[in-house]
C-alpha positions in Angstrom: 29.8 0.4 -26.9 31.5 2.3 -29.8 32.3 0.0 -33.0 35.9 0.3 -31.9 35.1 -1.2 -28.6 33.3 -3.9 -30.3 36.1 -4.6 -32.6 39.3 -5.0 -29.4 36.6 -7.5 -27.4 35.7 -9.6 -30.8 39.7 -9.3 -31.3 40.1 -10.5 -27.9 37.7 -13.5 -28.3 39.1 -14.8 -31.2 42.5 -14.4 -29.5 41.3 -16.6 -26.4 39.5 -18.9 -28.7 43.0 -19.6 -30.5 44.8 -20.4 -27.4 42.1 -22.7 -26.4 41.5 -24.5 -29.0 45.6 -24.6 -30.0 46.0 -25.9 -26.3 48.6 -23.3 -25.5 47.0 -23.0 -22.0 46.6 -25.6 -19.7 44.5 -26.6 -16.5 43.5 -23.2 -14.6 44.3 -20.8 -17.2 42.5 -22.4 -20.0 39.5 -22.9 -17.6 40.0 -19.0 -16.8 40.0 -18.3 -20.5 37.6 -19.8 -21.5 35.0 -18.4 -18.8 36.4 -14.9 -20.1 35.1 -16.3 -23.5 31.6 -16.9 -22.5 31.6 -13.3 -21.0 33.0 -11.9 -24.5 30.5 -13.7 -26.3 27.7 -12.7 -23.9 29.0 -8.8 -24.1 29.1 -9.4 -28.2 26.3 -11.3 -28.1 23.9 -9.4 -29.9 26.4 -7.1 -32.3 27.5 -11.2 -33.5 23.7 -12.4 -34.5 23.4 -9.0 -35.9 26.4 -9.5 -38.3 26.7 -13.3 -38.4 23.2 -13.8 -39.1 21.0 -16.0 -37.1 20.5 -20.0 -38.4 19.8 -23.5 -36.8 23.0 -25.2 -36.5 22.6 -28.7 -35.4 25.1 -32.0 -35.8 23.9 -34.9 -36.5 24.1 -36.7 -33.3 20.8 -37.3 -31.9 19.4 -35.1 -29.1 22.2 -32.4 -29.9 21.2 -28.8 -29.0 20.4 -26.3 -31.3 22.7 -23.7 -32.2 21.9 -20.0 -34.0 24.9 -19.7 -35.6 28.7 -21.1 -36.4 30.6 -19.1 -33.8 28.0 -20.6 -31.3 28.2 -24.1 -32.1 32.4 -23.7 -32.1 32.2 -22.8 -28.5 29.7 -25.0 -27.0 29.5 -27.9 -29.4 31.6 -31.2 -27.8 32.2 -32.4 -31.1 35.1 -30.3 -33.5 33.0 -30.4 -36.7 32.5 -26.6 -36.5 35.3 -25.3 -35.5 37.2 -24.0 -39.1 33.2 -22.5 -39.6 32.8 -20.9 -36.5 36.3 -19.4 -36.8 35.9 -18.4 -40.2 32.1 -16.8 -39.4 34.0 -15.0 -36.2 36.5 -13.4 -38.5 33.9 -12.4 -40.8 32.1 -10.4 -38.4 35.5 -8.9 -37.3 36.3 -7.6 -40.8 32.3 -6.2 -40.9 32.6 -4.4 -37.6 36.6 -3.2 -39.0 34.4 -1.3 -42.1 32.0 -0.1 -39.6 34.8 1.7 -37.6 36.9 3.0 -40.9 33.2 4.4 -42.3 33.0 8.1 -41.2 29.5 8.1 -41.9 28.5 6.0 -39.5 27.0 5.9 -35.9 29.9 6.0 -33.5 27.8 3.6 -31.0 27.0 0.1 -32.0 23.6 0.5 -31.9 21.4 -3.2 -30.9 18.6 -5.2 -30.7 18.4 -3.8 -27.3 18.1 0.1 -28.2 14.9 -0.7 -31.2 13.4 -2.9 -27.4 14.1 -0.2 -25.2 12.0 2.7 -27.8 9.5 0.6 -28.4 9.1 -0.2 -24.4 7.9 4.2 -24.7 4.9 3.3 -27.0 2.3 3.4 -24.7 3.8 6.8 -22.8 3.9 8.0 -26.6 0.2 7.1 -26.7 -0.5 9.6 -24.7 0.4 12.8 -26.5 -1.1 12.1 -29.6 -5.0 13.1 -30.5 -6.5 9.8 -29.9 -4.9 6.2 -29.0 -4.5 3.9 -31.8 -7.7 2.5 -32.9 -6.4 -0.2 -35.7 -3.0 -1.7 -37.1 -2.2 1.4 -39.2 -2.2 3.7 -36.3 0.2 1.7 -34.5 2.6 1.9 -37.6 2.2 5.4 -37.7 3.1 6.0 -34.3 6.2 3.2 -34.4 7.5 4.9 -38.0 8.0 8.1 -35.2 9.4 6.8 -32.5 12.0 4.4 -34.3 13.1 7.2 -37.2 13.2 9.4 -34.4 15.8 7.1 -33.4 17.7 5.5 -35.9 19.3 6.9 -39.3 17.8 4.1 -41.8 14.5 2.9 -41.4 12.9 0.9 -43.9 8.9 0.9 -44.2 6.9 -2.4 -45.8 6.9 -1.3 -49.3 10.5 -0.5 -49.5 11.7 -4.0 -48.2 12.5 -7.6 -49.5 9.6 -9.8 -49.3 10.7 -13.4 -47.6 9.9 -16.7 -48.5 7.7 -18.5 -50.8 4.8 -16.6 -49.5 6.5 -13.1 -49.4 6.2 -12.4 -46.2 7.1 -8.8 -45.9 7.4 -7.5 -42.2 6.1 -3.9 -41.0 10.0 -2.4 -40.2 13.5 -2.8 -41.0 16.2 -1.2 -39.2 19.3 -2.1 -41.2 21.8 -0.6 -39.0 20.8 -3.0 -36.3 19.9 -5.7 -38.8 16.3 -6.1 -37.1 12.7 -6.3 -38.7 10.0 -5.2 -36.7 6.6 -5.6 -37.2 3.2 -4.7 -35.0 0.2 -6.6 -34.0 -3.5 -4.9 -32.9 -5.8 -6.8 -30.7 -9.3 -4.7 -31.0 -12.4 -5.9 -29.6 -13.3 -8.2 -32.8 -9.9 -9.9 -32.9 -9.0 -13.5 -31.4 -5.9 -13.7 -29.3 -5.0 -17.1 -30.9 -5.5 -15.5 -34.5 -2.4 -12.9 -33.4 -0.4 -15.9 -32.3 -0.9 -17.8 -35.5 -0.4 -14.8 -37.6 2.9 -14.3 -36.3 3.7 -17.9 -36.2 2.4 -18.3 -40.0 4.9 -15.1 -40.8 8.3 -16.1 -38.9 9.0 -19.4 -41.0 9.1 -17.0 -44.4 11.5 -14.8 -42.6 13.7 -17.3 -41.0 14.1 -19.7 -44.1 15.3 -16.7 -46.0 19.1 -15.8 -45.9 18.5 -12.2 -45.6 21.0 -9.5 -43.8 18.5 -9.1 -40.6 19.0 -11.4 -37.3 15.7 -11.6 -36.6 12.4 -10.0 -35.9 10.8 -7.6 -32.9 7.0 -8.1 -32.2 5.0 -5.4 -30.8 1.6 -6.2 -29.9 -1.5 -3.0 -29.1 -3.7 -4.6 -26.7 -6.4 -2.3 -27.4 -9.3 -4.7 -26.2 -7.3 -5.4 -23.3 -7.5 -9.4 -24.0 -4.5 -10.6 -23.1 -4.8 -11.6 -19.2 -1.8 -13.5 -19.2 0.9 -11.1 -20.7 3.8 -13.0 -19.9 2.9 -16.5 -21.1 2.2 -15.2 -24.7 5.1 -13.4 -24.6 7.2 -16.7 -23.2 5.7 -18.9 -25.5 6.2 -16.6 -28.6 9.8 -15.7 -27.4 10.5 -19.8 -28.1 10.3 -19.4 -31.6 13.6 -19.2 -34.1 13.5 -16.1 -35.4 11.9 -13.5 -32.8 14.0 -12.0 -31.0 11.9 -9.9 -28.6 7.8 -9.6 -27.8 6.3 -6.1 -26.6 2.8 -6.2 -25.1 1.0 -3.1 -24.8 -2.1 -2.8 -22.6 -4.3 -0.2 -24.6 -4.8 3.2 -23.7 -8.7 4.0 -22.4 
């Protein structure tokens, strides 16, 4: 979608949202507008926790769910306690994505979490062309700085980003545009599977305690050693946490 066609379907949700909340529509049609504002959101879903930020929201009630942000918690909270927030946090990110579309200088397209995924998914076909495969962390960078500058206008390496938390935790990437860290993981024939887990376990709290300007954080992981039998479990269990937003695994090359 262009910024523009961000900005009518946010316009549109808050829109339905109003009528919904203000009871203007009754029995079917407030049923039908509401279902159009789950699609909206779902559509929106990622420009929103890329401009609203992405928190835990939870009320006080016990056994409430867990929300990532204001707008979320206005929609599918029972109770009304977030409903002036979430409004005001929706209008926020409607006056954000309003500069985005008056800014010449930016990317027409709205670019997303889904567009830094989808390069990275190329790694291993990437692998392929260069000399040798990666044979430690830093090669893996190396060949990530490529694919994602090749890619997007901004791209922020480790040294030239915040650090987060107490600990200054200071990821690998940073793709403002998107509003997306990214950082990579080697497993070579020395390392311990459950040592990767806890490193990027130990790392996410730093990140998500902070109130920084990125939604979260990509993981991409170079199986080198070939460890990891059961791909989709550690990528299941990792994709649980607050704060990552996607896990690539990459069986290693040779």
């Amino acid at each position: 979608m262009t910024y523009q066609q961000v900005l009518d379907k946010l316009v549109k949700l808050r829109d339905l949202i109003k009528q919904v909340q203000g009871e203007t529509l009754k029995g079917d049609a407030a049923r039908r507008a509401w279902e159009e504002c789950g699609i909206l959101y779902g559509e929106l879903e990622e420009v929103i926790l890329r401009f609203a930020g992405v928190r835990e929201i939870a009320s006080k009630e016990p056994g409430s769910p867990v929300y990532r942000n204001y707008i979320e918690a206005m929609m599918l909270s029972p109770f009304t306690t977030y409903s002036s927030q979430g409004y005001f946090e929706l209008l926020k990110v409607i006056g954000r994505i309003q500069q985005q579309v008056k800014d010449p200088s930016l990317p027409l397209a709205a670019q997303s979490v889904t567009d830094v995924v989808r390069v990275l998914s190329r790694f291993r076909e990437c692998c392929q062309y260069v000399s040798q495969p990666p044979k430690d962390e830093r090669d893996v960078q190396d060949i990530m700085w490529i694919m994602l500058r090749a890619n997007f206008d901004r791209l922020d390496r480790e040294n030239a980003l915040p650090k987060f938390g107490a600990k200054g935790y200071k990821p690998d990437f940073g793709v403002p545009d998107v509003g997306v860290l990214v950082e990579a993981k080697f497993i070579g024939e020395n390392t311990k599977v459950p040592d990767i887990q806890e490193e990027i376990l130990a790392d996410i709290p730093g990140y998500v305690q902070s109130n920084s300007a990125y939604s979260g954080v990509v993981e991409l992981v170079y199986d080198q050693a070939q460890k990891l039998r059961d791909a989709r479990k550690f990528i299941e269990d990792l994709s649980k946490v607050a704060g990552i937003l996607n896990v690539q695994v990459i069986p290693g090359i040779g």
